[in-house]
C-alpha positions as a LaTeX table, in Angstrom:
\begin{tabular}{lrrr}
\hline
Residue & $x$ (\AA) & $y$ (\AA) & $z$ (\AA) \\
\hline
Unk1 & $-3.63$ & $-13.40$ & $-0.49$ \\
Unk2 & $-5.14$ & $-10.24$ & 1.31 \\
Unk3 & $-3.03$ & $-8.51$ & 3.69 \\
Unk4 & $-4.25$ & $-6.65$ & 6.89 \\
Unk5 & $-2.64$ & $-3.97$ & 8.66 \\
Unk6 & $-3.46$ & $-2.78$ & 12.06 \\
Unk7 & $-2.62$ & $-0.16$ & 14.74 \\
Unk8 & $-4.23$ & 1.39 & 17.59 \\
Unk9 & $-6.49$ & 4.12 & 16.86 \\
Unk10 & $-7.22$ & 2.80 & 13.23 \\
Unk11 & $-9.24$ & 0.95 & 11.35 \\
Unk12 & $-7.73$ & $-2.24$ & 9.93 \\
Unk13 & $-6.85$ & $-1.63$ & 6.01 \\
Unk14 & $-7.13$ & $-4.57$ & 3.34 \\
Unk15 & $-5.00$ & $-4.72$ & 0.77 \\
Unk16 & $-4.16$ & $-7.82$ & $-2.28$ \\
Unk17 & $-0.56$ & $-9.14$ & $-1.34$ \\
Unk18 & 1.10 & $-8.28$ & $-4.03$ \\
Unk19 & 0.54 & $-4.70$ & $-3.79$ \\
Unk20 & 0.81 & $-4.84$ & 0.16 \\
Unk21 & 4.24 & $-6.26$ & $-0.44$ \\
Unk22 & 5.29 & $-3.63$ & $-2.99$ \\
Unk23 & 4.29 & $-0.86$ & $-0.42$ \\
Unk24 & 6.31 & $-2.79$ & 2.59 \\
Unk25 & 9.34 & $-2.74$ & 0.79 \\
Unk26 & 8.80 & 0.95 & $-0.43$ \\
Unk27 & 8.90 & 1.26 & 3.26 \\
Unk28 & 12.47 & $-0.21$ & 3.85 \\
Unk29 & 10.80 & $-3.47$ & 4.92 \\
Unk30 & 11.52 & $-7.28$ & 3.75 \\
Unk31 & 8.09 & $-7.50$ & 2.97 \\
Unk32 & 7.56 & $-10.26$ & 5.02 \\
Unk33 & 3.88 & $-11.32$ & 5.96 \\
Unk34 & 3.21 & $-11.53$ & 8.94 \\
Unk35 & 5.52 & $-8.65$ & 10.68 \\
Unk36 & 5.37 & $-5.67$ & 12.13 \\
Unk37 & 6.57 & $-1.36$ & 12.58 \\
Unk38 & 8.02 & $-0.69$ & 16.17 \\
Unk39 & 6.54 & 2.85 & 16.94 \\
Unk40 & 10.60 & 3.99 & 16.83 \\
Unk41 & 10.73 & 3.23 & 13.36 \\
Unk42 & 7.04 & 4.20 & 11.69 \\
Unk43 & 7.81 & 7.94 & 11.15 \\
Unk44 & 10.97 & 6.69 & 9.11 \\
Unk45 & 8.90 & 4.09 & 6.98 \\
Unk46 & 6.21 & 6.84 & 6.54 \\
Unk47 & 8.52 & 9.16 & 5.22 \\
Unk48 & 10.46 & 6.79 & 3.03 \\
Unk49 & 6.48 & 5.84 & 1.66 \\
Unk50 & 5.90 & 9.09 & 0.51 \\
Unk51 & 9.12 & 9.54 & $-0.99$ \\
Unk52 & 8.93 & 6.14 & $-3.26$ \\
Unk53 & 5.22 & 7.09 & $-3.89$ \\
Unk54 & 6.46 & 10.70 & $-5.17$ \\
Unk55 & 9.32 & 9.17 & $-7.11$ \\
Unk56 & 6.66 & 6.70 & $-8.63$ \\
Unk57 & 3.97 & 9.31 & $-9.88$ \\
Unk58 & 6.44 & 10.22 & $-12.72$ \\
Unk59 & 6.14 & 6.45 & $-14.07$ \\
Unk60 & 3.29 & 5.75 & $-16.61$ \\
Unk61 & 1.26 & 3.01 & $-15.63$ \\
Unk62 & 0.91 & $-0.20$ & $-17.37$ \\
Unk63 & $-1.49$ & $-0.57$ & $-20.49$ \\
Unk64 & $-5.11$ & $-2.03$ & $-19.34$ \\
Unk65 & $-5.00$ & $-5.55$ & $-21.14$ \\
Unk66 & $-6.88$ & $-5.96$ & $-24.26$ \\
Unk67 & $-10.30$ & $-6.62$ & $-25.24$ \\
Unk68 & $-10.84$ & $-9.67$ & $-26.09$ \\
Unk69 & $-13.96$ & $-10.13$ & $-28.09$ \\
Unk70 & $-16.42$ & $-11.21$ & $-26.37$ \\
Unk71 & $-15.59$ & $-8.57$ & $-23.73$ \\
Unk72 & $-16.79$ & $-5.77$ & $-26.53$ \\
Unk73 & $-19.41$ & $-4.64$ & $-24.91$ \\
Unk74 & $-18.04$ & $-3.81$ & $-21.70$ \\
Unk75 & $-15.73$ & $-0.87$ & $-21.02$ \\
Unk76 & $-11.89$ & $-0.83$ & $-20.25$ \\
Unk77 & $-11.02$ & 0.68 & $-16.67$ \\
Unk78 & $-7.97$ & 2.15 & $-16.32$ \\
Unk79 & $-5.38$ & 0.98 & $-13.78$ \\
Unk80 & $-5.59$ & 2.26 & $-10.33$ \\
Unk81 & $-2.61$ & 4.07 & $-9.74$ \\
Unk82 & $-0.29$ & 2.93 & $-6.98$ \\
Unk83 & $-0.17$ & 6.19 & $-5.32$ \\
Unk84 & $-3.86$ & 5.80 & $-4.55$ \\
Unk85 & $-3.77$ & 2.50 & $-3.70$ \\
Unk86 & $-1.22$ & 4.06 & $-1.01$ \\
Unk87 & $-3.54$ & 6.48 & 0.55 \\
Unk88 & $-5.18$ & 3.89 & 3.28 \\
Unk89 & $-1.72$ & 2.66 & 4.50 \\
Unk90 & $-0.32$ & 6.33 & 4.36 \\
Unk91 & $-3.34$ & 7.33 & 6.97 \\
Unk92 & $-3.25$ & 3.87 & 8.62 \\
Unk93 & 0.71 & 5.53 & 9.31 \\
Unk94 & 0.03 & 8.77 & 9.57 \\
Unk95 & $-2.44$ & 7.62 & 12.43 \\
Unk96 & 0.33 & 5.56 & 14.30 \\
Unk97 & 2.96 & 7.99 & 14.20 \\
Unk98 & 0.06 & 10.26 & 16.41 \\
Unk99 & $-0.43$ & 7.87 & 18.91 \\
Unk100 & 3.18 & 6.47 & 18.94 \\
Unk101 & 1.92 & 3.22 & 17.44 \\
Unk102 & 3.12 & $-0.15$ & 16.28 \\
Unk103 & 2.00 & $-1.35$ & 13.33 \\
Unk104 & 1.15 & $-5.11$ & 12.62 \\
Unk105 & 0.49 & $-6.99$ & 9.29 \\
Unk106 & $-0.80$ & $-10.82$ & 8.42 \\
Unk107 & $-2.71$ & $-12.99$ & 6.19 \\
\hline
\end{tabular}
């Protein structure tokens, strides 16, 4: 599932589900898709965003998954850290809460 977020004065963002849903609820959200941010509330969620993402930079990422052998050839990539994969959402925010913004997410 891919996950789209939208505001005025934005670009939409894309994100995989899974990770969309771990951000919502870093937010204070259900995660529910589809839903939305009254204006009211996005400085809140934005703040409690950065906060989880702080509190999460101290936690080592999972191990990339093994090679299996006929993958030898080809390198390992490390994980993208969740902090990163933040950044769009955080700006997609950050760009709502200047414009006094609701934000809106669906499938």
């Amino acid at each position: 599932m891919i996950v789209t977020f939208r505001t005025k004065e934005h670009p939409d963002i894309m994100m995989f589900g899974d990770i969309a849903i771990e951000l919502l609820k870093m937010m204070g959200h259900s995660g529910t898709v589809p839903s939305a941010i009254l204006a009211k509330d996005v400085p809140a969620a934005l703040a409690r965003l950065k906060q989880a993402i702080s509190a999460h930079k101290g936690v080592k990422p999972a191990a990339p998954p093994a090679k299996k052998e006929d993958d030898a050839d080809e390198p390992v990539e490390p994980p993208v850290d969740l902090s990163h994969r933040a950044l769009p959402l955080i700006e997609l925010l950050e760009a709502a809460v200047a414009v006094q913004a609701d934000v809106m997410w669906d499938k």
